[in-house]
Structure formats: C-alpha cells, structure tokens
C-alpha beads as a LAMMPS data file, in Angstrom:
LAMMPS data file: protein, C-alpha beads

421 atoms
420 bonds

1 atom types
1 bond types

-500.0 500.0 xlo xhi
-500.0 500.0 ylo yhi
-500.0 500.0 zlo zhi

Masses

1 110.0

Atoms # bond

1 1 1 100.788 260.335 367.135
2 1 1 99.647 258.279 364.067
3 1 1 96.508 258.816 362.499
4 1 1 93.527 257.797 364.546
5 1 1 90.825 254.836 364.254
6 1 1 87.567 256.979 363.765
7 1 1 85.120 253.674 363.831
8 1 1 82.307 253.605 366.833
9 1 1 81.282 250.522 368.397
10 1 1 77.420 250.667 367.600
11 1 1 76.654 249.462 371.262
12 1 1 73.217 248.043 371.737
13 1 1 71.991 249.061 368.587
14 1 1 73.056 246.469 366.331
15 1 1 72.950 248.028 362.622
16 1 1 73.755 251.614 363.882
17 1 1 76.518 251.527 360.888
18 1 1 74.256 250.029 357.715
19 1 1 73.286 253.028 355.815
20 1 1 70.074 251.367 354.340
21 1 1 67.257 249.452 357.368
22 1 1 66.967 246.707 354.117
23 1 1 70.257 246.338 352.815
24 1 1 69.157 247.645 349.452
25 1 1 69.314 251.060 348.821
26 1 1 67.729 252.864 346.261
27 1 1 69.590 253.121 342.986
28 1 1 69.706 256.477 340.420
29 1 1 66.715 255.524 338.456
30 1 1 64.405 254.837 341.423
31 1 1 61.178 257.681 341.562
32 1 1 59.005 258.533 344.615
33 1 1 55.319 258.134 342.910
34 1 1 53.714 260.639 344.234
35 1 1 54.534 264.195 345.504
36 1 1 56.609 265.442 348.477
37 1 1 56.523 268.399 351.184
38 1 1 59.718 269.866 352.908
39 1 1 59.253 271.967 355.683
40 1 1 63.085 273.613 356.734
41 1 1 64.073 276.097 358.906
42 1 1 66.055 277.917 356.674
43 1 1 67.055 276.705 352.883
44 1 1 70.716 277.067 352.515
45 1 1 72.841 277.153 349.873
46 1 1 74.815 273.875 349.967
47 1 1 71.212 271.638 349.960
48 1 1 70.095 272.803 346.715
49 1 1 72.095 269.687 344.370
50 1 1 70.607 267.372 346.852
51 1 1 66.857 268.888 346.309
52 1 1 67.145 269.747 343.092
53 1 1 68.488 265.446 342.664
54 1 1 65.736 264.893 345.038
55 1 1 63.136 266.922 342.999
56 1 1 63.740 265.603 339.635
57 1 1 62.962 261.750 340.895
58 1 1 59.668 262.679 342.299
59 1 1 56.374 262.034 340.043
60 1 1 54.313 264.803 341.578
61 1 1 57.527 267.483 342.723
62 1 1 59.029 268.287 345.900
63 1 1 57.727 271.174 347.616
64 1 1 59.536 273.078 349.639
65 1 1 58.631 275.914 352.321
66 1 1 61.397 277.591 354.222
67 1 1 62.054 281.277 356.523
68 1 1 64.185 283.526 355.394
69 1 1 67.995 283.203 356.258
70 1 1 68.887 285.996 359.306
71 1 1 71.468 288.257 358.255
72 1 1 75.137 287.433 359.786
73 1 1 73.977 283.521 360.025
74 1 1 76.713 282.740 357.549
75 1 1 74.665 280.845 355.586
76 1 1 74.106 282.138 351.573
77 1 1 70.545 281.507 350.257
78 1 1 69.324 278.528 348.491
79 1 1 66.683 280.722 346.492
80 1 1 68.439 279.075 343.510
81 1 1 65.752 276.619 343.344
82 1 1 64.581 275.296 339.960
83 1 1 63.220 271.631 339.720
84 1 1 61.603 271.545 343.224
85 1 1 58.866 274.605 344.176
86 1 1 60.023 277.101 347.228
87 1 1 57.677 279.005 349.032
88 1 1 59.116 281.797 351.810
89 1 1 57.491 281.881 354.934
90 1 1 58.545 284.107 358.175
91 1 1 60.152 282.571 361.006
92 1 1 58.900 284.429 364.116
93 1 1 61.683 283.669 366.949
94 1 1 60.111 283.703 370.766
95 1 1 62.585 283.215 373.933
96 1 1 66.137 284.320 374.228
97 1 1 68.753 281.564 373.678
98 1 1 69.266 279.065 373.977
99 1 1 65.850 278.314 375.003
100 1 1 64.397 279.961 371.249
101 1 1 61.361 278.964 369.846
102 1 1 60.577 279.379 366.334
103 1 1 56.742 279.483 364.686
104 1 1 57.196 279.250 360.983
105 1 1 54.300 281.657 359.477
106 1 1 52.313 280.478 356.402
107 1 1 53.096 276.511 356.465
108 1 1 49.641 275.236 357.926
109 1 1 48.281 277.332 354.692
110 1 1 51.174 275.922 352.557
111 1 1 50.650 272.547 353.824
112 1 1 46.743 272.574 353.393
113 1 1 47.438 273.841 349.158
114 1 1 50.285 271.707 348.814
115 1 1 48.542 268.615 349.815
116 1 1 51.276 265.803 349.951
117 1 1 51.520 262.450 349.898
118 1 1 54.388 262.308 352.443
119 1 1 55.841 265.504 354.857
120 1 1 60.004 265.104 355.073
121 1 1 60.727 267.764 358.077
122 1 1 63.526 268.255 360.664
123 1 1 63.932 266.588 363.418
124 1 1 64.056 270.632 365.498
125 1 1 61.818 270.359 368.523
126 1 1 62.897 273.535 368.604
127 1 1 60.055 274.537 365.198
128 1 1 56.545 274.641 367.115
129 1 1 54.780 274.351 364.201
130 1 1 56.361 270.631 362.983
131 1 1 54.303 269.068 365.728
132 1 1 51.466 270.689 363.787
133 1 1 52.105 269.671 360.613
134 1 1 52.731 266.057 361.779
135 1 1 49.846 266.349 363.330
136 1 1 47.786 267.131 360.217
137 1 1 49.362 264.584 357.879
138 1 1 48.509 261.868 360.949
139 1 1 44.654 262.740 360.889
140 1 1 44.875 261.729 356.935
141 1 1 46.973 258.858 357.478
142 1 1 49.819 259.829 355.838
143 1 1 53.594 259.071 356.452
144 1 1 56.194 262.016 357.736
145 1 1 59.584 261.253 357.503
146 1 1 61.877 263.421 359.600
147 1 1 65.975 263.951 359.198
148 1 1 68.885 265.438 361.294
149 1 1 71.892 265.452 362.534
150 1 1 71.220 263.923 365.564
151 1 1 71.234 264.463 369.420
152 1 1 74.110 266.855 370.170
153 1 1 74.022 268.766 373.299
154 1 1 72.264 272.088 373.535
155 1 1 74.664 273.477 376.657
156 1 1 75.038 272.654 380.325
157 1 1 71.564 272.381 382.386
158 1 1 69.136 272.370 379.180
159 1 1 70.062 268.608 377.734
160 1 1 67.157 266.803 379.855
161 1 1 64.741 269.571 378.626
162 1 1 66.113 269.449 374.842
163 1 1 66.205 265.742 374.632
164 1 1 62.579 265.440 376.021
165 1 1 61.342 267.626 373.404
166 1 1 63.745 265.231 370.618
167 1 1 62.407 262.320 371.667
168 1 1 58.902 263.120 371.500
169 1 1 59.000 264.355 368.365
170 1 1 61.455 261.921 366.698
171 1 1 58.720 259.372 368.152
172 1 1 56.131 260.916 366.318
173 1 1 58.321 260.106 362.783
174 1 1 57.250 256.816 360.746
175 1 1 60.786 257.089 359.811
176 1 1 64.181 258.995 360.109
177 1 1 67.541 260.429 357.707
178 1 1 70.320 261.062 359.472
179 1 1 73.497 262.100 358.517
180 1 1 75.857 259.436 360.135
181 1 1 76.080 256.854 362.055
182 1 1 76.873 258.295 365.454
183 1 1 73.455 259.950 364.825
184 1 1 71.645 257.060 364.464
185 1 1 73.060 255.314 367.472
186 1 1 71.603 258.634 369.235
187 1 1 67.970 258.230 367.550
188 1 1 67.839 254.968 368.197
189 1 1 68.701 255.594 371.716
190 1 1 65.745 257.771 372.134
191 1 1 63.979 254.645 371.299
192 1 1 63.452 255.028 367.460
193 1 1 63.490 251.367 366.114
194 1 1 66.710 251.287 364.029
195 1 1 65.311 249.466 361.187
196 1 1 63.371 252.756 360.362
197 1 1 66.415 255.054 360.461
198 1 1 68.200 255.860 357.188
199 1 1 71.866 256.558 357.125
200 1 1 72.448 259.629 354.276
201 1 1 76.031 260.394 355.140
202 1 1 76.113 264.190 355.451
203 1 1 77.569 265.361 352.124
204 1 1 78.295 268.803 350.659
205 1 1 80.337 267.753 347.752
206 1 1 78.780 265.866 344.177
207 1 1 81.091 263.281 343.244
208 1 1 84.162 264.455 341.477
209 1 1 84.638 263.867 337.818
210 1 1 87.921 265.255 337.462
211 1 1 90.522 262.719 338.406
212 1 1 92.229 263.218 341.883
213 1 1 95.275 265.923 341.875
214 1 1 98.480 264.424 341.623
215 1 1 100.914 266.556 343.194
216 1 1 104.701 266.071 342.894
217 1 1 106.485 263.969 345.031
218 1 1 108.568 264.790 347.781
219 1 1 111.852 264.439 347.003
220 1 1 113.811 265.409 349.756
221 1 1 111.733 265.409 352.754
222 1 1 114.295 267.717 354.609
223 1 1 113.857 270.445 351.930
224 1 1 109.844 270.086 351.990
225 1 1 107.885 273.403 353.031
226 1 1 104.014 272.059 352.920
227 1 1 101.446 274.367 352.783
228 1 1 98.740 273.973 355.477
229 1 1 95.047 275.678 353.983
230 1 1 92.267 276.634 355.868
231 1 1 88.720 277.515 354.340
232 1 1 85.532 278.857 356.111
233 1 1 83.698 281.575 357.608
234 1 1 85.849 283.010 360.333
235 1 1 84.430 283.517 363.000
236 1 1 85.331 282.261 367.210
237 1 1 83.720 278.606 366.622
238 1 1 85.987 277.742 363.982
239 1 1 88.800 278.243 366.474
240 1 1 91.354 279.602 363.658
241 1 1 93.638 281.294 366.821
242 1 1 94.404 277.367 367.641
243 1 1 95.536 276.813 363.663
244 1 1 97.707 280.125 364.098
245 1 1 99.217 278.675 367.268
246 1 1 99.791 275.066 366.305
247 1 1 101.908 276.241 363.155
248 1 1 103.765 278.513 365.196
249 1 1 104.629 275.429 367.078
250 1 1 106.089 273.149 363.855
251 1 1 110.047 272.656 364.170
252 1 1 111.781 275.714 362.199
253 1 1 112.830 273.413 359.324
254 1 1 109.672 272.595 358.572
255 1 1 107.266 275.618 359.019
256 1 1 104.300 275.562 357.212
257 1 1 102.290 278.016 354.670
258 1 1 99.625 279.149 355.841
259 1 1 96.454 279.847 353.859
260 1 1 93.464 281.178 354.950
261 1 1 90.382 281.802 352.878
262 1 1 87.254 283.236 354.084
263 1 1 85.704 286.088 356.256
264 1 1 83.653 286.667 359.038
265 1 1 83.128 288.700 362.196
266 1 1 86.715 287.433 363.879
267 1 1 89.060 288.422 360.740
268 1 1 90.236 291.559 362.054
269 1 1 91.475 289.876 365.250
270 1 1 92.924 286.495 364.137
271 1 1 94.730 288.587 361.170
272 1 1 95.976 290.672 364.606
273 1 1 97.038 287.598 366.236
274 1 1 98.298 286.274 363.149
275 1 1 100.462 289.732 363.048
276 1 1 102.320 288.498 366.426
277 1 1 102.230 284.940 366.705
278 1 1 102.320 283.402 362.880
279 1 1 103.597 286.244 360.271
280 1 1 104.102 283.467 357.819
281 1 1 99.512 283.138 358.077
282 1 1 98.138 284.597 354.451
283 1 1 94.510 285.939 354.538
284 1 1 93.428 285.584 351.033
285 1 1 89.573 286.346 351.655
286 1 1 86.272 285.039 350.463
287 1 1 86.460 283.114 347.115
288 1 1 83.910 281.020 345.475
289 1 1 84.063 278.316 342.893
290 1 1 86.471 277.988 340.403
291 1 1 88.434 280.358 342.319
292 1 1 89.003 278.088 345.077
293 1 1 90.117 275.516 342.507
294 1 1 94.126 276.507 342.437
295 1 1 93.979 277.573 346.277
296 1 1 93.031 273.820 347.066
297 1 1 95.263 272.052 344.198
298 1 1 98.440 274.196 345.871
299 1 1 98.183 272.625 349.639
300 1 1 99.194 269.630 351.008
301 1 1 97.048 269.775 354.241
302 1 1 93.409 270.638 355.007
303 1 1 92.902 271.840 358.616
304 1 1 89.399 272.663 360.107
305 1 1 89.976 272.704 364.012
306 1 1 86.593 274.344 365.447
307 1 1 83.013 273.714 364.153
308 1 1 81.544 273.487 361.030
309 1 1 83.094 271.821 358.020
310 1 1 81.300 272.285 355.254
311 1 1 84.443 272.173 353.313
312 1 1 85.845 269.111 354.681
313 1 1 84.583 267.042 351.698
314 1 1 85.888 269.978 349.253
315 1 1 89.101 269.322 350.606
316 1 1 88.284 265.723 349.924
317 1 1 87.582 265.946 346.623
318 1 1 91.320 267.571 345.814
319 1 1 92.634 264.602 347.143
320 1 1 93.679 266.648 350.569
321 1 1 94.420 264.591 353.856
322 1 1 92.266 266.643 356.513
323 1 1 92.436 267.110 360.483
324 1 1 89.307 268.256 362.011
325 1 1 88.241 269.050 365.238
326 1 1 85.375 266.861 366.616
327 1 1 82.213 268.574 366.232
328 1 1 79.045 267.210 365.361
329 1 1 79.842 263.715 364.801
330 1 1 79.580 263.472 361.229
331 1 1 83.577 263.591 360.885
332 1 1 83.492 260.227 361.858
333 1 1 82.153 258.777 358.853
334 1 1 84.149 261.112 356.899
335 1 1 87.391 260.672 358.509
336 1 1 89.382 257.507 358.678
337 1 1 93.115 256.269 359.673
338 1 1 93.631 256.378 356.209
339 1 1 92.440 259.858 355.354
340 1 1 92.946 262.297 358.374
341 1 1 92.536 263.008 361.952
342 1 1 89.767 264.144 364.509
343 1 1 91.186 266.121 367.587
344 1 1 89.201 266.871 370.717
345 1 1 87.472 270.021 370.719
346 1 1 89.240 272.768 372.196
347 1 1 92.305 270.845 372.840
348 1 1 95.395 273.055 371.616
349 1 1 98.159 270.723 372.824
350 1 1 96.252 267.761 370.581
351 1 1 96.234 269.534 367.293
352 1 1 99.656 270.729 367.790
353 1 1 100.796 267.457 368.063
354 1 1 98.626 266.125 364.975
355 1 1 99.633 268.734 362.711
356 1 1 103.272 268.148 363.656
357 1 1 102.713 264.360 362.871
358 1 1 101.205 264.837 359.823
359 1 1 103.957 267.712 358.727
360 1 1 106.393 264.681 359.514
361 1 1 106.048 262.856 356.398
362 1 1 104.975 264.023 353.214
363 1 1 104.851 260.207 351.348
364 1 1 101.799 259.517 354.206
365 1 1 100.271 262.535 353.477
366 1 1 100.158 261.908 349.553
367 1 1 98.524 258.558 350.345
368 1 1 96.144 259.573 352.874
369 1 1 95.002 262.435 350.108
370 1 1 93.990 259.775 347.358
371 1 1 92.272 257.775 350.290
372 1 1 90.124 261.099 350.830
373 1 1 89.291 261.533 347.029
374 1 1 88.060 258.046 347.044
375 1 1 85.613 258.501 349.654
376 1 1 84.235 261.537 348.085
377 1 1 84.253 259.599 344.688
378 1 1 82.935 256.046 345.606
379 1 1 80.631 256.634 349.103
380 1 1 80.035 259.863 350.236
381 1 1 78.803 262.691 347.822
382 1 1 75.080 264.386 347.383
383 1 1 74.364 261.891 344.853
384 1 1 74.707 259.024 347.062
385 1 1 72.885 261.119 349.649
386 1 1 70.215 261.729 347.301
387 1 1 69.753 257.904 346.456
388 1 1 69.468 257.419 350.307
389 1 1 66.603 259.885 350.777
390 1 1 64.913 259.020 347.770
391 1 1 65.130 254.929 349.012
392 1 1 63.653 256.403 352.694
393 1 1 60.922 258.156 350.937
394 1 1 59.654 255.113 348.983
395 1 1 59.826 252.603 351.371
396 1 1 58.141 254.728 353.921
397 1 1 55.239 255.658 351.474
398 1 1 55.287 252.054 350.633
399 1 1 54.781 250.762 354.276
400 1 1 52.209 253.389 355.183
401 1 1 50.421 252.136 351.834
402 1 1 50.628 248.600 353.108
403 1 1 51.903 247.573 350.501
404 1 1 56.590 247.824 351.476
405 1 1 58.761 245.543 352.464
406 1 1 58.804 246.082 356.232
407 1 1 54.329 247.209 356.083
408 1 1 54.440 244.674 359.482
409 1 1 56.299 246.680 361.283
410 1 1 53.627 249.689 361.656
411 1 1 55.241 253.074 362.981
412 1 1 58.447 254.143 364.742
413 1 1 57.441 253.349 367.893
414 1 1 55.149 250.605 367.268
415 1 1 51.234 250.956 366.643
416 1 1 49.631 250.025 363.024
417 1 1 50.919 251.660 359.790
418 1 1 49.214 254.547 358.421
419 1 1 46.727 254.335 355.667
420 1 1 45.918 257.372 352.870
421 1 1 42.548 258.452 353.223

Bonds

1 1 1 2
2 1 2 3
3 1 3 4
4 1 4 5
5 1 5 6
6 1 6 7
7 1 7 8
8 1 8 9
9 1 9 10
10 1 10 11
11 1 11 12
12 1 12 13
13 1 13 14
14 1 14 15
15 1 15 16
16 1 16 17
17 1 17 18
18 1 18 19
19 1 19 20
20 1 20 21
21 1 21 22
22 1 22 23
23 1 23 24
24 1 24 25
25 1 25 26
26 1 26 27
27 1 27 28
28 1 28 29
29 1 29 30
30 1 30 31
31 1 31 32
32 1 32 33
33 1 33 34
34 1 34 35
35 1 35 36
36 1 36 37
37 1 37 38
38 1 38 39
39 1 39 40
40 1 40 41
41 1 41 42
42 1 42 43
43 1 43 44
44 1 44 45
45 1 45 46
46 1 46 47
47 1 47 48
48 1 48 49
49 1 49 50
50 1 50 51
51 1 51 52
52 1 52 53
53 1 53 54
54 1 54 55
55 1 55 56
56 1 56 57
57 1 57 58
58 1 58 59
59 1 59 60
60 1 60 61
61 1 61 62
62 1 62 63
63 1 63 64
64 1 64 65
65 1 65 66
66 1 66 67
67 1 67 68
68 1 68 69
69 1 69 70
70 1 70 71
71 1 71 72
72 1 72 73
73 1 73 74
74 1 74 75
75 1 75 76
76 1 76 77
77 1 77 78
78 1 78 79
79 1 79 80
80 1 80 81
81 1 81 82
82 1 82 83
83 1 83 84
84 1 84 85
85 1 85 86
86 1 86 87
87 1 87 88
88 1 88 89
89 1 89 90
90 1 90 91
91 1 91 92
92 1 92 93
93 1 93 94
94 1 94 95
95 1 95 96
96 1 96 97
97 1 97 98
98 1 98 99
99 1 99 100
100 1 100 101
101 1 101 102
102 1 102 103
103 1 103 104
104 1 104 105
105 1 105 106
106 1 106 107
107 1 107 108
108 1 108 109
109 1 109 110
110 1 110 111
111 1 111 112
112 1 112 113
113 1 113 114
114 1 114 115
115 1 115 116
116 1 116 117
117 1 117 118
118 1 118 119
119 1 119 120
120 1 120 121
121 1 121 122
122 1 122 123
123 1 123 124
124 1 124 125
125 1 125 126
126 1 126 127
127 1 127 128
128 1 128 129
129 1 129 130
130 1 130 131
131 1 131 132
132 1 132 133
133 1 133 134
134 1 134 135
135 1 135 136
136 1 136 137
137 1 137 138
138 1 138 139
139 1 139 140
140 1 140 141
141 1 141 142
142 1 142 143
143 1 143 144
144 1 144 145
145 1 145 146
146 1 146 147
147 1 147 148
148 1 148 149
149 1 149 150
150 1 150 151
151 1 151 152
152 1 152 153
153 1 153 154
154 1 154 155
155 1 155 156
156 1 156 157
157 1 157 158
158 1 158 159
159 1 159 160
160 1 160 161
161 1 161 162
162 1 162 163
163 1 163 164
164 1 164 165
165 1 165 166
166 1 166 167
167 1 167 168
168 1 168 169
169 1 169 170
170 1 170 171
171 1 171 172
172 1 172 173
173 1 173 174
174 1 174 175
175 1 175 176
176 1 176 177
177 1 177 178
178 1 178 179
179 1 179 180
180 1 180 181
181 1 181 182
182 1 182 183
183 1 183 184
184 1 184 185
185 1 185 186
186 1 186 187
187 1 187 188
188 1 188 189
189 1 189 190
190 1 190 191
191 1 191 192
192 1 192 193
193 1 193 194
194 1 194 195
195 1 195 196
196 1 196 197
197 1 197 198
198 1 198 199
199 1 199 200
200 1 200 201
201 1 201 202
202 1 202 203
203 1 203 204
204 1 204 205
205 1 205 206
206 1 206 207
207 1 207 208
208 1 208 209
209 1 209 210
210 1 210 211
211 1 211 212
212 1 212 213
213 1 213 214
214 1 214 215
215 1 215 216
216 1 216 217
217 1 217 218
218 1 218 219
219 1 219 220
220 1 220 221
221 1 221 222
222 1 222 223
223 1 223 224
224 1 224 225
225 1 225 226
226 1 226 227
227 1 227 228
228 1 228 229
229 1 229 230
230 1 230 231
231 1 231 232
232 1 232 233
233 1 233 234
234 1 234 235
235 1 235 236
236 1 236 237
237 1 237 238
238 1 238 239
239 1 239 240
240 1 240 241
241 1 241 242
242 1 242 243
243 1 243 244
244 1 244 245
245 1 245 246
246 1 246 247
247 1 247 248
248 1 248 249
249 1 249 250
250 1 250 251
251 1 251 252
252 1 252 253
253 1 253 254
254 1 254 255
255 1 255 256
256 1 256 257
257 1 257 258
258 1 258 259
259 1 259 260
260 1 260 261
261 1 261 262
262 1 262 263
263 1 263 264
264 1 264 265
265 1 265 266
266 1 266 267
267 1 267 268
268 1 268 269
269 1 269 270
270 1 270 271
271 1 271 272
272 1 272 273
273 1 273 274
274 1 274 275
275 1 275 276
276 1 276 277
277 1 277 278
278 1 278 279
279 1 279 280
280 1 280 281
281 1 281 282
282 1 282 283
283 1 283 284
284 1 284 285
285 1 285 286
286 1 286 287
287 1 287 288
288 1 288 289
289 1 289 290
290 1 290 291
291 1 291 292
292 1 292 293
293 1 293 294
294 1 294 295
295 1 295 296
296 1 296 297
297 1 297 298
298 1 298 299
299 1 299 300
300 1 300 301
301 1 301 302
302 1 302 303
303 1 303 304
304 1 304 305
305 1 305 306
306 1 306 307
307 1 307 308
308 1 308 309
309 1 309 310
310 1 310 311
311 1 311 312
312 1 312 313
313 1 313 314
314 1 314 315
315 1 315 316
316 1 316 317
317 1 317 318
318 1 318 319
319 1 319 320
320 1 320 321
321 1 321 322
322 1 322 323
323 1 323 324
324 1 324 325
325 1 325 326
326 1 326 327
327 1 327 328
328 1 328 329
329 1 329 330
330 1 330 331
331 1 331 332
332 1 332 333
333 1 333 334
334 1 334 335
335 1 335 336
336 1 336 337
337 1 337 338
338 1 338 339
339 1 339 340
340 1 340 341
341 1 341 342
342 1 342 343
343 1 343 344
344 1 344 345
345 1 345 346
346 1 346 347
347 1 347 348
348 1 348 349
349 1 349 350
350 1 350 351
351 1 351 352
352 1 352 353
353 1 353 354
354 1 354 355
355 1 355 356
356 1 356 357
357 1 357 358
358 1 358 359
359 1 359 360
360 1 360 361
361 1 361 362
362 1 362 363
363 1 363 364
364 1 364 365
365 1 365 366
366 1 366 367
367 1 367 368
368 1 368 369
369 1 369 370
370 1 370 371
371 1 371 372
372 1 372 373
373 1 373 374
374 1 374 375
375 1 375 376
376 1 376 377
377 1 377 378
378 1 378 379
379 1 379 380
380 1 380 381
381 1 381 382
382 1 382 383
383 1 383 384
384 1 384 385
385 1 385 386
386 1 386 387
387 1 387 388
388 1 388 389
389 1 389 390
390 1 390 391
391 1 391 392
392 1 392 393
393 1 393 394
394 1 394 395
395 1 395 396
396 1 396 397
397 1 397 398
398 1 398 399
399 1 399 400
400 1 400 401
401 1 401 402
402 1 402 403
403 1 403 404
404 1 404 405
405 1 405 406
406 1 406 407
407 1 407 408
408 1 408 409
409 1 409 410
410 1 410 411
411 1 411 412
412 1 412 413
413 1 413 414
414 1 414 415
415 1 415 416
416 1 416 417
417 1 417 418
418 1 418 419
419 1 419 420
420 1 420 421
C-alpha cells in the first residue's frame, strides 16, 4: 500500500479548493476598521493565537462571549485571553443527546453593550440563541459572518433533521469560514454561494521557526527499530486499542516503539490491553510544551487512528510523516501522498497494513517528514488562518457597506446587501 492521493474532486462546485472567493487574500498588515463580536460555544485553549492574531488587527477589538468548558470535555480553557475582551456566559443544555439544545445565558445583554459592527458565530444550529443574535444584527443591517467545520453527520436517523436546521442557519450568514475544503463543498451544497465561503485551513500549530529536525539516516534498514508516537487525550474515540493491535502485527524484525502520551478516561484499560497484546507500548502521560519537544524529535512516525487530531500539525511541525484515521475531513487538506496517510475509520485491517508500509522504508519516511514541516511552515499554520479570517471579515463588512469588491452580489442566498444603520 503506498501512500494515498488525499485530493477531492470539488464536484459541482467549481472553486470548492481556492481558499480566498477573490483570489487575494488578506496579507499580515491588513486591519478590520471597526470592531468585532464572537459568540462560541465554548473558548478552548488551542484558539487563543488565532484570536489573540485576530484581535490585535482589529481597530475597535474583538469581543468575545463564550460558556464555560464542562468538566471531562477534554478541552483546557482559553481564559488566557489578553488582546481580545472575554465575557463568560452559562450554557444551559435542554434535551438528552444527541438531540441537545444549548441557550447561551447573557449574550442578547452582551450583544446589546458590545454593539458591533460585524457578529462572527458558529455555524451550531444546535446554539438557540445564534438565530437570535443574527437576528438582531439583521434588523440594524449589519453583516454576520459564520464559521465551521462543516456538515458531518450527527448519527443514524437525525441527519435530515440536523441538516435542516444547518442549512437554515448557514443561509442566514452573509458569509462563511470553514476549515477545509471538503467543508466548503458541504456548505455550498446546502446552497451557500461559494464565492462567499472562506477557506481557513483548520490549524492548531503557528508556523515553526526552528528549522525542521533532521534525524539520522538509516543506515541499515534491516537493523532499523522506528519508534511509532502517539499523542492525545485517551479516551474510546481515539481508537488507541487499534494502534496497540496494528504494532503487534509489524514483522518481528521490525517491531516498533511505542509511545504514548496523554490521559483520559480509557488509560487504565488500553494500558491493560497494552499489558497482553503490545508489552513493548510505553505510557508516558500528560506533558505539555517544551516537554513534548524531545518526545516528538525521538519518533519517526506520528499515528492518530480515531478522532480528533489536534496534534496532527504538532507532529507536522517536527518534520513527522503522520497516518490518521479519517475523521472530520480536515485531514484532507493536511495530508498528502507526500506527507502521510488517511485510513477508513474503524478499519483495523487498513491501518495495519499502512503502518506496516510505512515501517517498510525508513528513506520514504524521512522525506515524507520534511514534506509535513513544509506544509506547517509555508500553508497551513494559525497565522495563515488568521490572515484568512481577517480577509473574510473585511470584505464582508466591505460588501454590506456597499462599498467591496463583490457589494453586487447582496447576501448568501441572494437578496440586497445589508446597510449600517
């Protein structure tokens, strides 16, 4: 199995892969003129460099209003905020899932004192209260742009109800974010009008400024005993019992390390199966920052083969060749022939046969690696992604003003462009 083609044929869409609707994105001196709400859900952790970056470039601040995190979500707090204003609301859940509703407390108020110039929100249909606040920046004719991930499936038997609710809301929008291009092919299929849909590839990483790792070649192929690294919360999604199966799998000769970093609510069990299936598997913990530093420098593999990845581009940035399981579509932009592999989700006998492929020859692996660290480096890092939002922002404004490029167009779904009153 060689490493697979990743690209997706955008379909009916036509520019479902350009990035930027005008071809000319927004470069690191451009400024929003004027000030900016953000309504989330939550504010984790690993958005804060992209607010922050967002915050600094805005003339009258970004404002944001979040809930509180829920204990045992797995996310860590983004209360680190400096540059751009937080204000903590309550999230008050209705509805058992997966059907769960959630009214955000406080953010009519919020919304009313803050008084913005343009609402950024996400595209949840599951947040009652967005409709609301779209609704509020409509009756002063001013823009909302909205951002996501996209139109994965909720489960069996709730997708028609789920991607009613998406569309309608996505609809309302005078524009969209999203973080790849699979998930603009979905918007757009919900019948947003792709030249009003903003590709900011989903990045977790800023862009390295240490050069890529060089690790020492492999001599004697034969002799080679790679080291296979793993980093994440553990818990069933990330599917680390496939991991501990597929390296017990690998021909004897060529066996790999096994590192594991992280906890989570299935440690005590995978360590267990670990214990009978792959003795070899080392369960170093949680580590943060510059103590991940050596852990990623000392493997030659990155595997990820359940949900999530918010260390994929981590991995990246050490110049690691990656195999992830297929998950919600932004490994596609991320991973190419030349840098690693997507396997279908759930599929043991696939990533058993990728990470034996990959295992197979250490000069690919090397190559592929430095392939990785360029992607982080030169397209996909929070800077970029900050650039992105900030060129949405401004030309959004701009057409709601009358005055931007594409002011003709009028709204998502047609109709004439908002004015400020």
């Amino acid at each position: 199995m060689s490493p697979q083609s990743h690209a997706s044929d955008p379909g009916s869409v036509g520019d479902a892969l350009t990035p930027t609707p005008h071809g000319n994105p927004a470069g690191p001196d451009a400024v929003f003129p004027g000030r900016v709400a953000l309504i989330q859900t939550i504010l984790a952790g690993f958005r804060v460099p992209l607010f922050e970056r967002v915050a600094a470039r805005c003339t009258g601040g970004l404002h944001v209003f979040s809930g509180r995190i829920p204990e045992g979500s797995g996310h860590t707090s983004g209360a680190g905020l400096r540059t751009a204003q937080h204000t903590l609301g309550h999230n008050a859940s209705f509805l058992p899932t997966p059907l769960t509703l959630v009214f955000q407390r406080g953010v009519m108020d919020w919304l009313e004192r803050t008084d913005p110039d343009i609402l950024w929100c996400e595209s949840n249909p599951r947040v009652v209260t967005t409709r609301r606040a779209v609704a509020w920046m409509r009756r002063r004719g001013r823009p909302v742009l909205g951002w996501g991930m996209g139109t994965m499936r909720l489960s069996r038997g709730f997708d028609s109800l789920r991607a009613l609710a998406l569309g309608r809301l996505v609809r309302s929008f005078d524009a969209m974010v999203c973080y790849g291009s699979q998930a603009k092919r979905g918007y757009a299929q919900f019948g947003v009008n792709p030249e009003r849909i903003w590709i900011a590839y989903n990045a977790m990483a800023l862009r390295p400024t240490r050069p890529a790792p060089q690790r020492p070649p492999v001599t004697d192929p034969a002799a080679w005993r790679p080291t296979v690294l793993f980093v994440g919360r553990i818990n069933p999604e990330k599917r680390l019992d496939m991991l501990l199966h597929a390296c017990a799998a690998v021909e004897p000769g060529r066996a790999p390390r096994l590192l594991i970093v992280g906890d989570g609510p299935s440690r005590a069990a995978d360590q267990e199966l670990a214990s009978r299936v792959y003795p070899r598997a080392e369960f170093l913990g949680p580590k943060f920052g510059p103590e991940l530093e050596p852990v990623f420098e000392s493997a030659d593999l990155f595997v990820l083969p359940g949900l999530g990845g918010l260390a994929i581009q981590q991995a990246m940035s050490y110049a690691l060749p990656v195999i992830s399981g297929e998950a919600d579509g932004t490994q596609h932009d991320l991973l190419r022939p030349g840098n690693g592999w997507i396997v279908p989700p759930n599929d043991q006998a696939a990533l058993t046969a990728t990470l034996g492929d990959a295992l197979s020859d250490p000069q690919r692996l090397r190559a592929m690696g430095q392939e990785g660290y360029r992607i982080v480096r030169d397209e996909i890092n929070i800077e970029r992604m900050a650039d992105t939002v900030l060129d949405a922002l401004i030309h959004t404004h701009g057409r709601a003003a009358g005055h931007g490029p594409v002011a003709a167009h009028g709204g998502l779904a047609g109709g004439a462009p908002a004015r400020r009153v």
